[in-house]
Backbone of each chain as ProteinMPNN parsed JSONL, in Angstrom:
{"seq_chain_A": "XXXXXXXXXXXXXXXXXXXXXXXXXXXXXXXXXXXXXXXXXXXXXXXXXXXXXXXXXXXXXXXXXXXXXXXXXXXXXXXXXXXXXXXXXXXX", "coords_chain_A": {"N_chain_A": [[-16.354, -1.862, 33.046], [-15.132, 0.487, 32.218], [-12.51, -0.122, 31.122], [-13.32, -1.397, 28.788], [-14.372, 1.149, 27.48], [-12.14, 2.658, 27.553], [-11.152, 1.335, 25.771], [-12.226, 1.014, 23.422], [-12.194, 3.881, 23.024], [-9.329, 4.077, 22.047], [-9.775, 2.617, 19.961], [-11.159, 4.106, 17.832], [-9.799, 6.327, 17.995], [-7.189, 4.808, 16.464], [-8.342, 4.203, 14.17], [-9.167, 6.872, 13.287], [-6.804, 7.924, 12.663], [-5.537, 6.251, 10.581], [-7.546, 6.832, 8.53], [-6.679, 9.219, 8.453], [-4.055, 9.402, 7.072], [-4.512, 7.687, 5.034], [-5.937, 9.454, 3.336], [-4.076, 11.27, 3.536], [-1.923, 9.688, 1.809], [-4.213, 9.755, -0.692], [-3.058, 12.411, -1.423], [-0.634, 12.264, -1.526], [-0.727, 10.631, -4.287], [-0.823, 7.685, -3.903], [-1.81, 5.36, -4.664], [-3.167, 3.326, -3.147], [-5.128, 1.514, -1.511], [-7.367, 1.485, 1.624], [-7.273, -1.014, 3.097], [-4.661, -2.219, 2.425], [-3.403, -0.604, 3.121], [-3.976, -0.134, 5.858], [-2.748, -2.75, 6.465], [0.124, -2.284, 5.843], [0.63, -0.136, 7.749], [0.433, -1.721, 10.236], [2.831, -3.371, 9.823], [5.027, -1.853, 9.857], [4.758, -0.552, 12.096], [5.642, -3.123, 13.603], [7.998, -3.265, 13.547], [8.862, -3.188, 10.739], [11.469, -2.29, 8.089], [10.36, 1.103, 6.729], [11.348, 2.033, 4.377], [12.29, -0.749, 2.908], [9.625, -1.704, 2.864], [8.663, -0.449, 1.508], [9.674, -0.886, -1.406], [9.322, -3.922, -1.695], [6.188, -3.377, -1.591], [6.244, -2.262, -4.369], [7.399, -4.188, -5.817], [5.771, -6.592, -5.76], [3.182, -5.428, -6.644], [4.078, -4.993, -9.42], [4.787, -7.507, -10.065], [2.077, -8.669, -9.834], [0.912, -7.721, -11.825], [1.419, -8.586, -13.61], [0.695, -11.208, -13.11], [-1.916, -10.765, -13.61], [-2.147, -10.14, -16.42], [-1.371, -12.19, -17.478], [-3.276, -14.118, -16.839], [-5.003, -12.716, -18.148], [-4.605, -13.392, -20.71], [-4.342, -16.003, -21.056], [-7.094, -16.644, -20.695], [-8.331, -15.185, -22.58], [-6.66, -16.683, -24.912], [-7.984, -19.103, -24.267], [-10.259, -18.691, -24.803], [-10.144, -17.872, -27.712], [-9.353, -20.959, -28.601], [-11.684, -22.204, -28.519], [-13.27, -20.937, -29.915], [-12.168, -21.13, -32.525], [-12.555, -23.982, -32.542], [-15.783, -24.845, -32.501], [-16.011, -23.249, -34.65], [-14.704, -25.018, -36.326], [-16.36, -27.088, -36.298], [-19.074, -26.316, -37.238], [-18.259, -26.031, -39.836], [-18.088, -28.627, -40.507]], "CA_chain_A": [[-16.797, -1.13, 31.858], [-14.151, 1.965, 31.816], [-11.987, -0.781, 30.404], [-14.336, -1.172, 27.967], [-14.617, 2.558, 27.108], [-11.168, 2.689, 27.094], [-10.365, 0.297, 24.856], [-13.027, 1.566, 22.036], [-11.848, 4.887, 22.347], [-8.162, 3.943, 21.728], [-10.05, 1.677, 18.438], [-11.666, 5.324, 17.572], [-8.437, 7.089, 17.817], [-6.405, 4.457, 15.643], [-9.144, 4.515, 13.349], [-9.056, 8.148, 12.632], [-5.139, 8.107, 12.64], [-5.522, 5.466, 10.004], [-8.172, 8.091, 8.076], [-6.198, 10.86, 7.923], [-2.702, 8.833, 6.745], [-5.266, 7.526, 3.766], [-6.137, 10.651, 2.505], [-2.478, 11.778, 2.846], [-1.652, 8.786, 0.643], [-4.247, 10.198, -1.626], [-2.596, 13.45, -2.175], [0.048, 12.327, -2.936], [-0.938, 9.382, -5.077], [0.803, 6.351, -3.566], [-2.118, 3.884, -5.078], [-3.169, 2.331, -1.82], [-6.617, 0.922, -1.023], [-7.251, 0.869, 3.164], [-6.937, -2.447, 3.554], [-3.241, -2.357, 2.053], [-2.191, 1.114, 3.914], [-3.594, -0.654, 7.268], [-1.619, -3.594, 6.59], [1.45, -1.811, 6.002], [1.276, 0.25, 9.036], [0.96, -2.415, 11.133], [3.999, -3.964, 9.619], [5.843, -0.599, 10.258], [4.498, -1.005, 13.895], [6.058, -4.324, 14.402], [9.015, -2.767, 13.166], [9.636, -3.26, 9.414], [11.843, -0.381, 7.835], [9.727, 1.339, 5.674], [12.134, 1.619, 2.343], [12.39, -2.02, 2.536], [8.423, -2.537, 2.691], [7.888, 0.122, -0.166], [9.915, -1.311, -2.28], [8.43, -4.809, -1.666], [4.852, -3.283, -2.484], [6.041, -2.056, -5.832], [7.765, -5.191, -6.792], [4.085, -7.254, -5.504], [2.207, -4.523, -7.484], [4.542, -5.416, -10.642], [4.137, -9.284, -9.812], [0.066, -8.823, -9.678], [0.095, -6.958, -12.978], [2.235, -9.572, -14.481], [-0.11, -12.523, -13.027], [-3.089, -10.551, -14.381], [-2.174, -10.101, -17.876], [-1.163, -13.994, -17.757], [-4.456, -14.563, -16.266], [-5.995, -12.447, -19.3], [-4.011, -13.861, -22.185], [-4.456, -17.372, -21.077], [-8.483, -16.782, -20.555], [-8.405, -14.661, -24.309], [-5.899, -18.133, -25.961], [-9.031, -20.092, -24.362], [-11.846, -18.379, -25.975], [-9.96, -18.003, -29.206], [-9.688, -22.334, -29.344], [-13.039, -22.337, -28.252], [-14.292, -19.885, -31.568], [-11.919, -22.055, -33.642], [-13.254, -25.629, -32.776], [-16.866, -23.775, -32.885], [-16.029, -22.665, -36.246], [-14.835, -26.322, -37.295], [-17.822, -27.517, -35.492], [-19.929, -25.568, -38.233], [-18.168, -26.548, -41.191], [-18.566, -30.045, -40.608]], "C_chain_A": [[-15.846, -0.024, 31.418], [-13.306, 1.479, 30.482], [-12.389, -0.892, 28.458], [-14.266, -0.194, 27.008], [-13.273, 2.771, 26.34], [-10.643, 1.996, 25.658], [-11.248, 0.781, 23.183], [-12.697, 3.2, 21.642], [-10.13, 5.027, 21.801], [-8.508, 3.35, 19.942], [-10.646, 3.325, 17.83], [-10.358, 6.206, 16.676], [-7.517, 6.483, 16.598], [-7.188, 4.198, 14.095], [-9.19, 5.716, 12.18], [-7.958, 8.701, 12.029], [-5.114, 7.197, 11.122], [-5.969, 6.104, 8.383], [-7.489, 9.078, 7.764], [-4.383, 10.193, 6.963], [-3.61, 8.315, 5.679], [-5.189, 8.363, 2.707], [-4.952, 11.05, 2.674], [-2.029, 10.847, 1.516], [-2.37, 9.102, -0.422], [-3.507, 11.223, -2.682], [-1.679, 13.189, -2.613], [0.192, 11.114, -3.615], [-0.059, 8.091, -4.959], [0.082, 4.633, -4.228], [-2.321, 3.245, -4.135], [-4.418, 2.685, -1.501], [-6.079, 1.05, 0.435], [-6.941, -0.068, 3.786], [-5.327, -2.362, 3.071], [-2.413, -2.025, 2.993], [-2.152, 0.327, 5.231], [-2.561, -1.644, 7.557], [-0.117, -3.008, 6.674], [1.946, -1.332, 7.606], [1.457, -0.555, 10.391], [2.134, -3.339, 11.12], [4.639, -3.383, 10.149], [5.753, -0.754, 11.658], [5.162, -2.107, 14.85], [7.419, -4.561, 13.807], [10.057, -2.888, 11.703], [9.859, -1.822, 9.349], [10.735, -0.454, 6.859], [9.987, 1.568, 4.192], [12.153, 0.325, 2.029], [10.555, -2.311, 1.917], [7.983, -1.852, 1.253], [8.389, -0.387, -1.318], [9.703, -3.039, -2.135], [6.953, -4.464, -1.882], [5.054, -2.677, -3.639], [6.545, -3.373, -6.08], [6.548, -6.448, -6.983], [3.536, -5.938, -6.517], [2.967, -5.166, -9.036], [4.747, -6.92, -10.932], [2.677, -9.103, -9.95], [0.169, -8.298, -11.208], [0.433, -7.984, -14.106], [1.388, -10.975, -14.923], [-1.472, -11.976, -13.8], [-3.085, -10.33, -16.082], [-1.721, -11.819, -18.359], [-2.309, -14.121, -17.68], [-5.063, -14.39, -18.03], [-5.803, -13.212, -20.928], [-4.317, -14.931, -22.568], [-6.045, -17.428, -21.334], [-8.774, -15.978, -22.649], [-7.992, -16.315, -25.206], [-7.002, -19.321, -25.637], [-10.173, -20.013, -25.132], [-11.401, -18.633, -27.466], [-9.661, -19.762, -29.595], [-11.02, -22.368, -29.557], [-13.647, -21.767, -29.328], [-13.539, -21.299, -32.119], [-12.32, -23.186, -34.175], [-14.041, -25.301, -32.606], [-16.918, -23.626, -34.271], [-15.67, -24.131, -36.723], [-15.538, -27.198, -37.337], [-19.338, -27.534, -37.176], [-19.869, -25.905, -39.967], [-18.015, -28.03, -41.383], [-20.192, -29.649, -40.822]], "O_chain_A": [[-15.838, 0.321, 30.237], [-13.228, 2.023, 29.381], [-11.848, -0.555, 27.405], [-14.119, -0.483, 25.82], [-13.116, 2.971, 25.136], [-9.834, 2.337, 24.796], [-10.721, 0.798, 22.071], [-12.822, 3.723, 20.535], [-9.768, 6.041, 21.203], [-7.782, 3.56, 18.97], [-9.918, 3.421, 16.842], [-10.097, 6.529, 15.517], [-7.063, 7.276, 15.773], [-6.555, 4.032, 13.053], [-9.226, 5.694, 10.95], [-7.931, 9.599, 11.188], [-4.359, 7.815, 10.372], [-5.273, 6.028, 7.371], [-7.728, 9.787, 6.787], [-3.807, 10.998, 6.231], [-3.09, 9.021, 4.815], [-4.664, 8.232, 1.601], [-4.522, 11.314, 1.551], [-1.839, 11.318, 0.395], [-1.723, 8.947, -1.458], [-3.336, 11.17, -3.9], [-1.385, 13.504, -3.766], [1.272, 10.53, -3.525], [0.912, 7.647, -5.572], [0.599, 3.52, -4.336], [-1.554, 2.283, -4.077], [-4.819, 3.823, -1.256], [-4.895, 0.869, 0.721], [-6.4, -0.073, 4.892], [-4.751, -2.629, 4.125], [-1.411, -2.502, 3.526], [-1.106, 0.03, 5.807], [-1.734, -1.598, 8.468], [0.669, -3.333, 7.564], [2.863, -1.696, 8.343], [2.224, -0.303, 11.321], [2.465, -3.997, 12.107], [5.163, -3.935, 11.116], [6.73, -1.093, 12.325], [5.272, -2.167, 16.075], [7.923, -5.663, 13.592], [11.272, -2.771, 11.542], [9.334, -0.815, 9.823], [10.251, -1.444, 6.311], [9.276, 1.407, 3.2], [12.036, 0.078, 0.828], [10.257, -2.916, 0.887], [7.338, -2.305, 0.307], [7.653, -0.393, -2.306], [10.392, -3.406, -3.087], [6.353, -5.383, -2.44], [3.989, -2.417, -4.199], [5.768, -3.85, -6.907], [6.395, -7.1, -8.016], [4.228, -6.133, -7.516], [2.218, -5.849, -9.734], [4.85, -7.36, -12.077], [2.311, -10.14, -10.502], [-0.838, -8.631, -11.834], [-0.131, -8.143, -15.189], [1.27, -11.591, -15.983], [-2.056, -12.747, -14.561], [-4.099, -10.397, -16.778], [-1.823, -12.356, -19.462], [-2.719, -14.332, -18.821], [-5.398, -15.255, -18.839], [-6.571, -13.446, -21.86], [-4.564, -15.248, -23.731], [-6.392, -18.248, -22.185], [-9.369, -16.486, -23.6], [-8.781, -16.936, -25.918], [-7.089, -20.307, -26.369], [-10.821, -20.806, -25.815], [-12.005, -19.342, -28.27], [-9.71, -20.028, -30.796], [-11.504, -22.544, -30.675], [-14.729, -22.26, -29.646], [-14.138, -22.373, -32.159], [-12.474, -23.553, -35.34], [-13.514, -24.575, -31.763], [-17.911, -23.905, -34.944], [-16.414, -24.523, -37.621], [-15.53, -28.081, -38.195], [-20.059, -28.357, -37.74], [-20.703, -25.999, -40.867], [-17.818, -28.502, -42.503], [-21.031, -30.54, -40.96]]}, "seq_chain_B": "XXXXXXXXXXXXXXXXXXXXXXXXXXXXXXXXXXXXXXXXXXXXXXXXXXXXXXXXXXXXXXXXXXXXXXXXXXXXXXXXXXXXXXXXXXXXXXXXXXXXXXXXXXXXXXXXXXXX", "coords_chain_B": {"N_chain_B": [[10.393, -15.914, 17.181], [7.562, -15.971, 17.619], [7.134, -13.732, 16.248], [8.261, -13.79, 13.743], [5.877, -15.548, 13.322], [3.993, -13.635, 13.187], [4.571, -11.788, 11.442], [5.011, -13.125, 8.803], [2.466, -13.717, 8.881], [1.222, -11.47, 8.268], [2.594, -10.814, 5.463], [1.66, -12.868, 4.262], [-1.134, -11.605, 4.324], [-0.507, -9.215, 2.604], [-0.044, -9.827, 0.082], [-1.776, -11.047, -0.665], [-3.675, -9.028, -0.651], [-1.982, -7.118, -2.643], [-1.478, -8.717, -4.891], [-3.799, -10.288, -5.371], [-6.409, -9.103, -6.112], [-9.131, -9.797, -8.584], [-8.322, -12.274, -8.687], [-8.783, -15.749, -8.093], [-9.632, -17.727, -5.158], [-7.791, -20.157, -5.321], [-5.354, -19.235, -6.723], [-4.56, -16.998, -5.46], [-3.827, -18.135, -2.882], [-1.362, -19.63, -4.429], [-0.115, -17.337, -5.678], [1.102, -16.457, -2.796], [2.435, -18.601, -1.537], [4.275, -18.269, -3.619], [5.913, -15.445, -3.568], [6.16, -15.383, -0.69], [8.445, -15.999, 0.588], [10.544, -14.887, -0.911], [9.683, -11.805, 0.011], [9.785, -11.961, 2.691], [12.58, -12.401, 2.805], [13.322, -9.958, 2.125], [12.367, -8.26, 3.845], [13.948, -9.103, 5.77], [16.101, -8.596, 5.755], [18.223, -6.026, 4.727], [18.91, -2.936, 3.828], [18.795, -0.607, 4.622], [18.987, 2.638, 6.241], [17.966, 3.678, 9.111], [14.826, 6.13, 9.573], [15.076, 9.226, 9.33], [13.855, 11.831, 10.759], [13.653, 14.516, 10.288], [14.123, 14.863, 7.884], [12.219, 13.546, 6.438], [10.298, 15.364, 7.313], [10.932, 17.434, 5.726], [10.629, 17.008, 3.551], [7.966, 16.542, 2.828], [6.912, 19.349, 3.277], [8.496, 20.296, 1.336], [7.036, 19.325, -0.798], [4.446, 20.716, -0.659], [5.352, 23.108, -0.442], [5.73, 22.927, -3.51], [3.474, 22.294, -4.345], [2.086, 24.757, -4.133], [3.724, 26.122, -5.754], [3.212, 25.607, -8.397], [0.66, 26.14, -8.458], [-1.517, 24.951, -7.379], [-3.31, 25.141, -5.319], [-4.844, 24.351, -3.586], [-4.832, 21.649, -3.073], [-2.314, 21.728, -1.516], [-3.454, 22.754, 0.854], [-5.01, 20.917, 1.83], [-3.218, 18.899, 2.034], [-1.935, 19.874, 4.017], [-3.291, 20.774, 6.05], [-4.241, 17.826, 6.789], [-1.509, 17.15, 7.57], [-1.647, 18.41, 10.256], [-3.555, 17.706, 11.548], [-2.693, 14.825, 11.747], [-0.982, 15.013, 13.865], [-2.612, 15.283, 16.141], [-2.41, 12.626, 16.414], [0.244, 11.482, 16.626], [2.631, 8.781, 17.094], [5.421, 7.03, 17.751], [5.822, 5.745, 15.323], [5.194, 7.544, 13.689], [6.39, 8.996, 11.994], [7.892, 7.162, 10.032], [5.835, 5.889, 8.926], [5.047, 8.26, 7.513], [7.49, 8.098, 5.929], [7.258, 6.097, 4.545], [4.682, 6.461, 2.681], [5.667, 8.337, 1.54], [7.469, 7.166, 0.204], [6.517, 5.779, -1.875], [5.279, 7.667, -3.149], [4.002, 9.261, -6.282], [4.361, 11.375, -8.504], [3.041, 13.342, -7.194], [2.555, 16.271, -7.449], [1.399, 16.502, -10.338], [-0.382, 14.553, -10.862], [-2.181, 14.077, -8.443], [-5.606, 14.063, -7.434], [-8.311, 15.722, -6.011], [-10.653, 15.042, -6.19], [-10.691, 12.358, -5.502]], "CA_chain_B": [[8.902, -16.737, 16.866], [5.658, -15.291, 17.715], [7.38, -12.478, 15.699], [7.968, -14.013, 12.788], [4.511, -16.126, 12.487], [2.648, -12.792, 12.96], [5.377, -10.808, 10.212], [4.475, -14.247, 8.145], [0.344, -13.493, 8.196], [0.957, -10.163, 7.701], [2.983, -10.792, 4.212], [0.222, -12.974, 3.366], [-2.182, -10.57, 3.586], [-0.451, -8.108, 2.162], [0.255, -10.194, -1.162], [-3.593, -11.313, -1.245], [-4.581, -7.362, -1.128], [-1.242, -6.535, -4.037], [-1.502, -9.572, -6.249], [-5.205, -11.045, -5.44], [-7.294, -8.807, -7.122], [-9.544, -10.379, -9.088], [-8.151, -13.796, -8.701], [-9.564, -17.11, -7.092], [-8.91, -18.226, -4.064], [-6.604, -20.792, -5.703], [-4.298, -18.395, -7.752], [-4.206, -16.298, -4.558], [-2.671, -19.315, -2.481], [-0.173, -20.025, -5.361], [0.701, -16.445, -5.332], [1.475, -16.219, -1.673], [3.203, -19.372, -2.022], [5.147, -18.284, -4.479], [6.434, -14.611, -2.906], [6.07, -15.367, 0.618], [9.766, -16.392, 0.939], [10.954, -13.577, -0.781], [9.197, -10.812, 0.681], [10.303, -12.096, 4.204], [13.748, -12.115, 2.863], [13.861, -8.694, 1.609], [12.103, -7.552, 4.776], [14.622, -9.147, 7.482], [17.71, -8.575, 5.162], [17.884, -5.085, 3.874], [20.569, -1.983, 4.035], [18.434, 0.868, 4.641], [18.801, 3.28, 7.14], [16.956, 4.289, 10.219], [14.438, 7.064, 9.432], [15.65, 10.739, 9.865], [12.379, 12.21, 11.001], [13.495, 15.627, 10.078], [14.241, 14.298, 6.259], [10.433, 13.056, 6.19], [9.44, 16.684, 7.386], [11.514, 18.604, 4.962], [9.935, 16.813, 2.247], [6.672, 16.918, 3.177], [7.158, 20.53, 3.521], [9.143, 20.801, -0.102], [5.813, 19.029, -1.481], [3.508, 21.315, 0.085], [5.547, 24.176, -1.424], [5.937, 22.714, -4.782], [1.656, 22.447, -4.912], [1.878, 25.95, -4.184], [4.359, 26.534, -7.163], [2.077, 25.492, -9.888], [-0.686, 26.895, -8.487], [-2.293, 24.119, -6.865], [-3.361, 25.778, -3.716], [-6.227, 23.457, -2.488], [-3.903, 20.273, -2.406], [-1.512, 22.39, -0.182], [-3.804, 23.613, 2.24], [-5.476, 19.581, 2.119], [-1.807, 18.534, 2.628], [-1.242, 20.914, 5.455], [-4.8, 20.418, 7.249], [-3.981, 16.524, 6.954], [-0.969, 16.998, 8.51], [-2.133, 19.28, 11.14], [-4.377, 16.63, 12.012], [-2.304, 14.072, 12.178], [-0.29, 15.698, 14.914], [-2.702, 14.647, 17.478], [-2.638, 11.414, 16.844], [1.509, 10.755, 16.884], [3.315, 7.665, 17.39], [7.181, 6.827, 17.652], [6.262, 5.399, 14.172], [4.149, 8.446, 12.264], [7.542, 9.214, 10.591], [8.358, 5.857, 9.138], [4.704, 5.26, 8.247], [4.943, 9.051, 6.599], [8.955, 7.776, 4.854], [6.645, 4.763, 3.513], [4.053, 7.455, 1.688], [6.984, 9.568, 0.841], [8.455, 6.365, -1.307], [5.192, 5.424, -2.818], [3.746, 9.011, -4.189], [3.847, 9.056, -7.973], [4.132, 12.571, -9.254], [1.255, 13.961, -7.054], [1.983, 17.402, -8.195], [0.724, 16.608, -11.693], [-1.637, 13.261, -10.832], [-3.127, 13.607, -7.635], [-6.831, 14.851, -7.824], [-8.462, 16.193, -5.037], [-11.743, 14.676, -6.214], [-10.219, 10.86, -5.104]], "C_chain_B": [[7.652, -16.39, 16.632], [6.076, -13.804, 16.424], [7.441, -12.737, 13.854], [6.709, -14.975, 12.277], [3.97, -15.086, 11.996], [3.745, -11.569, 11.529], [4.784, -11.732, 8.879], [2.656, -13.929, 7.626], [0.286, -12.096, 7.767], [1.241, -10.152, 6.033], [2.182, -11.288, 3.705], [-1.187, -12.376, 3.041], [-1.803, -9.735, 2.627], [0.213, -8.534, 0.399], [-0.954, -10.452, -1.612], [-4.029, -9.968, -1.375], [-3.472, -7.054, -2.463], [-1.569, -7.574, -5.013], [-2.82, -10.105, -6.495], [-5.912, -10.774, -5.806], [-7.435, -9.225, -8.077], [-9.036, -11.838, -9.934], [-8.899, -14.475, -7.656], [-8.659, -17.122, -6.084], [-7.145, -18.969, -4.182], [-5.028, -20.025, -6.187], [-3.922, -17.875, -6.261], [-3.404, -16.788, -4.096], [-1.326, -19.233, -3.45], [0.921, -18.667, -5.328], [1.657, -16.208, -4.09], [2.527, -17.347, -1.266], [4.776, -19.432, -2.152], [6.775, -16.824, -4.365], [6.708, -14.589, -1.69], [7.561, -15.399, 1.022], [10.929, -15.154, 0.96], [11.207, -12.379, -0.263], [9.776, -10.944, 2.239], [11.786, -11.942, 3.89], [14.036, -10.549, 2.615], [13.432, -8.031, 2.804], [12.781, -7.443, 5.749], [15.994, -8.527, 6.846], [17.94, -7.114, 4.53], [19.481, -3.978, 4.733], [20.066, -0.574, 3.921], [18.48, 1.263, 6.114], [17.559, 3.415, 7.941], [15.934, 5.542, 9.279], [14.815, 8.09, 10.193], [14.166, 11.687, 9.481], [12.008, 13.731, 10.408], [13.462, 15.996, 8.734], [12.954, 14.603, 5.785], [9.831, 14.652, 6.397], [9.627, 17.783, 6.427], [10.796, 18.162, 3.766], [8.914, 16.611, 1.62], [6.667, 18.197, 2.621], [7.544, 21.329, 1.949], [7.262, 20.292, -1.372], [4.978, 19.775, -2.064], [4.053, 22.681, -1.216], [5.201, 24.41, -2.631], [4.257, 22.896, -5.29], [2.053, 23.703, -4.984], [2.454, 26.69, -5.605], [3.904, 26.79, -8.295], [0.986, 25.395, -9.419], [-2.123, 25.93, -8.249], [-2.33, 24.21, -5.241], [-4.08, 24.735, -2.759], [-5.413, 22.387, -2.253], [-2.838, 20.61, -1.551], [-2.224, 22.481, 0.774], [-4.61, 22.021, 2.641], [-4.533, 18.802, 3.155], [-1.552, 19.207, 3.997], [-2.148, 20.518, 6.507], [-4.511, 18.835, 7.729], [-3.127, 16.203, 8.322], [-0.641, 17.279, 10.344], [-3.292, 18.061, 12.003], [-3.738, 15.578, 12.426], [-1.207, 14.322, 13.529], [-0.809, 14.899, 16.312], [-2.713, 13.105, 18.027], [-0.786, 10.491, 16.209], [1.807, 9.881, 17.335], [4.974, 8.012, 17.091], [6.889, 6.399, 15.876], [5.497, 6.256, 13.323], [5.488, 8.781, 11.001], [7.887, 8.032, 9.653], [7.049, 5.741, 8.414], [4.748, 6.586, 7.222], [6.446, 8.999, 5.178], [7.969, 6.838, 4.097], [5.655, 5.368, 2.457], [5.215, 7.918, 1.09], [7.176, 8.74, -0.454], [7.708, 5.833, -2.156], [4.462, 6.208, -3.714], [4.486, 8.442, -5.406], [3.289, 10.11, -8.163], [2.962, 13.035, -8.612], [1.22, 15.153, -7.422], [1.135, 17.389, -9.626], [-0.345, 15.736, -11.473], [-2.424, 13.724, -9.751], [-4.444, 14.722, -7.928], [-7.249, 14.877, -6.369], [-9.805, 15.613, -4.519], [-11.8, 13.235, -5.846], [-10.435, 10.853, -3.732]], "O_chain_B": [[6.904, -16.507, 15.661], [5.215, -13.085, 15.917], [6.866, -12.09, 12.978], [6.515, -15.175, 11.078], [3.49, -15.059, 10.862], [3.207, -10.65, 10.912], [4.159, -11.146, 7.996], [2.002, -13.931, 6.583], [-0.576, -11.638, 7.017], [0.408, -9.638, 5.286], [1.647, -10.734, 2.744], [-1.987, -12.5, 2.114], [-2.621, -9.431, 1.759], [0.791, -7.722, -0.323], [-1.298, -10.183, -2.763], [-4.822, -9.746, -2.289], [-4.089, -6.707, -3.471], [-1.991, -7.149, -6.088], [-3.121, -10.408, -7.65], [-6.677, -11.669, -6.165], [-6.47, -9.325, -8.834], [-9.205, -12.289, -11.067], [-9.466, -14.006, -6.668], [-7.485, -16.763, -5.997], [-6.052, -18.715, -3.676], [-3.883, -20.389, -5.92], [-2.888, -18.374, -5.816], [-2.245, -16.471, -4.361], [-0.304, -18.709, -3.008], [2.132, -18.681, -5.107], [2.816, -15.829, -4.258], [3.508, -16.955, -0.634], [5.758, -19.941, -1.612], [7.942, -16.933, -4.744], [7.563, -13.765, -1.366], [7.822, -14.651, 1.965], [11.675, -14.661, 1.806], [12.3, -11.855, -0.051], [10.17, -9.946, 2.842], [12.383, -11.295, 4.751], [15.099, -10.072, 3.011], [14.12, -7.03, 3.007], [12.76, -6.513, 6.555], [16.847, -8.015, 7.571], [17.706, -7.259, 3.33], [20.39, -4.132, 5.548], [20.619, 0.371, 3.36], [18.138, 0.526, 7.039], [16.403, 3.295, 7.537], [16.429, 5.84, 8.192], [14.917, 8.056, 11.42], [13.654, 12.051, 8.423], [10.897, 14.185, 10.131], [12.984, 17.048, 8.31], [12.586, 15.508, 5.036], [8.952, 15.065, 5.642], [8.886, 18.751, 6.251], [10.369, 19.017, 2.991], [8.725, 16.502, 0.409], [6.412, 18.251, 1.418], [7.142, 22.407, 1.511], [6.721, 20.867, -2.317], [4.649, 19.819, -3.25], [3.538, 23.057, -2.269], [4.641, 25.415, -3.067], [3.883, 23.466, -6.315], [2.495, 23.951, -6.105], [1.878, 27.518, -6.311], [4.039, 27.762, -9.038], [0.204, 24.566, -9.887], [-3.265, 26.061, -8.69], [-1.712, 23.653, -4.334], [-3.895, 24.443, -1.578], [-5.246, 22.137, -1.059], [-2.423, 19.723, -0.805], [-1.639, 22.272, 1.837], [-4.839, 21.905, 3.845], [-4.697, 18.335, 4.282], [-0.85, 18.734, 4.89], [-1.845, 20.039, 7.6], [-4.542, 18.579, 8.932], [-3.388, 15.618, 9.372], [0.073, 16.765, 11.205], [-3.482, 17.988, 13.217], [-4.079, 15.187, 13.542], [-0.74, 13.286, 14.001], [-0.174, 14.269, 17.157], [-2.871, 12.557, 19.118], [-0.643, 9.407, 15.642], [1.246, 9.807, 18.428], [5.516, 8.912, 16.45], [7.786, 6.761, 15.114], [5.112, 5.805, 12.244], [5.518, 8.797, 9.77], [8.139, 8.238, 8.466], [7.139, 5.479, 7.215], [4.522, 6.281, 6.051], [6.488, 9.53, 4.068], [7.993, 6.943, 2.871], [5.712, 4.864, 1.335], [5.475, 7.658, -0.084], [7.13, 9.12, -1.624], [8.167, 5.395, -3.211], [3.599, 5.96, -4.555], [5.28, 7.505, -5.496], [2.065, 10.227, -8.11], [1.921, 13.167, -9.255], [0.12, 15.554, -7.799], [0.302, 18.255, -9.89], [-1.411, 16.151, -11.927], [-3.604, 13.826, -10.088], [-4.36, 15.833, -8.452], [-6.663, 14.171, -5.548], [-10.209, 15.541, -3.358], [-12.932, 12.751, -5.841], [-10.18, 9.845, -3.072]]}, "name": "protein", "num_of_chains": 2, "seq": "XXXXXXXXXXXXXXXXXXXXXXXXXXXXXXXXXXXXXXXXXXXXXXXXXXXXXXXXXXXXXXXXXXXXXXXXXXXXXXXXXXXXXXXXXXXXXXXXXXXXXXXXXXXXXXXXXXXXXXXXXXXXXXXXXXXXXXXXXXXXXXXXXXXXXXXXXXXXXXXXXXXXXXXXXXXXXXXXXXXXXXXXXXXXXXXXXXXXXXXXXXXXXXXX"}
């Protein structure tokens, strides 16, 4: 059982460590959900540099914004056939 | 091997949390796909320096000041308590993980809110 103990208070500890490196990232506005930041640091952990990884999550952040305004344009160019043949629907 | 599968699941997570918001499953895949190659190249192949731990502290430190400058006291003394905190819970890698904040803020003297 110590084992045990041990091992949950080490999950405690990296927990809180995890917590407080969050809220640093709030202050100073880096844009990073928990799930992201944890991922990162365990990248950093398994020894990526960290200029390399930051500038791989801005160029993924500017890829996602790219795929989402495709996403939106394409889902907008669907509705607007969809009114049109609708509307020629009507005047038949 | 084992090093690059588990560098491998990591990039795919970490393209499903940057690009996957509010996409399908499918799109997600395609994304990960579609960067996965990349991202591993830019990660093994790169021309940056080691971290200089004392760099990361000075500019922390210049931050900290700068709140103070324009009169943004409470995000200094947040900043300071933070770091004060994080003290006890050091690693060989708190500096690299604090160089990786460093290269990510975005103007927090003027943006960051305190209320986030």
């Amino acid at each position: 059982m110590p084992a045990a103990d041990d091992r949950s208070e080490k999950q405690a500890a990296a927990q809180q460590a995890v917590d407080i490196l969050h809220e640093i990232s709030t202050i100073l506005n880096c844009h990073l959900d928990r799930r992201t930041l944890s991922i990162c640091i365990s990248m950093i952990e398994n020894g990526v540099n960290p200029e390399a990884l930051a500038s791989v999550v801005k160029e993924l952040r500017r890829e996602g914004q790219e795929a989402q305004l495709e996403t939106v344009a394409a889902a907008s160019a669907g509705n607007a056939t969809l009114g049109t043949s609708t509307g020629a629907g009507r005047k038949r | 091997m084992a090093y690059l599968a588990q560098l491998g699941a990591q990039v795919d997570e970490l393209i499903a949390s940057l690009c996957g918001a509010n996409l399908d499953e499918e799109s997600v895949q395609k994304q990960q796909a579609a960067h996965r190659e990349s991202v591993l190249r830019s990660l093994r192949h790169h021309t940056f320096l080691r971290v200089n731990q004392f760099d990361v502290q000075d500019q922390l430190n210049g931050f900290e000041e700068r709140f103070r400058v324009i009169g943004r006291e409470a995000l200094a003394n947040a900043l300071n308590a933070r770091l004060e905190a994080l003290e006890v819970h050091q690693t060989k890698w708190t500096p690299d993980i604090l160089r990786f904040l460093l290269e990510l803020s975005d103007q927090p003297a003027q943006k960051a809110k305190l209320s986030d």
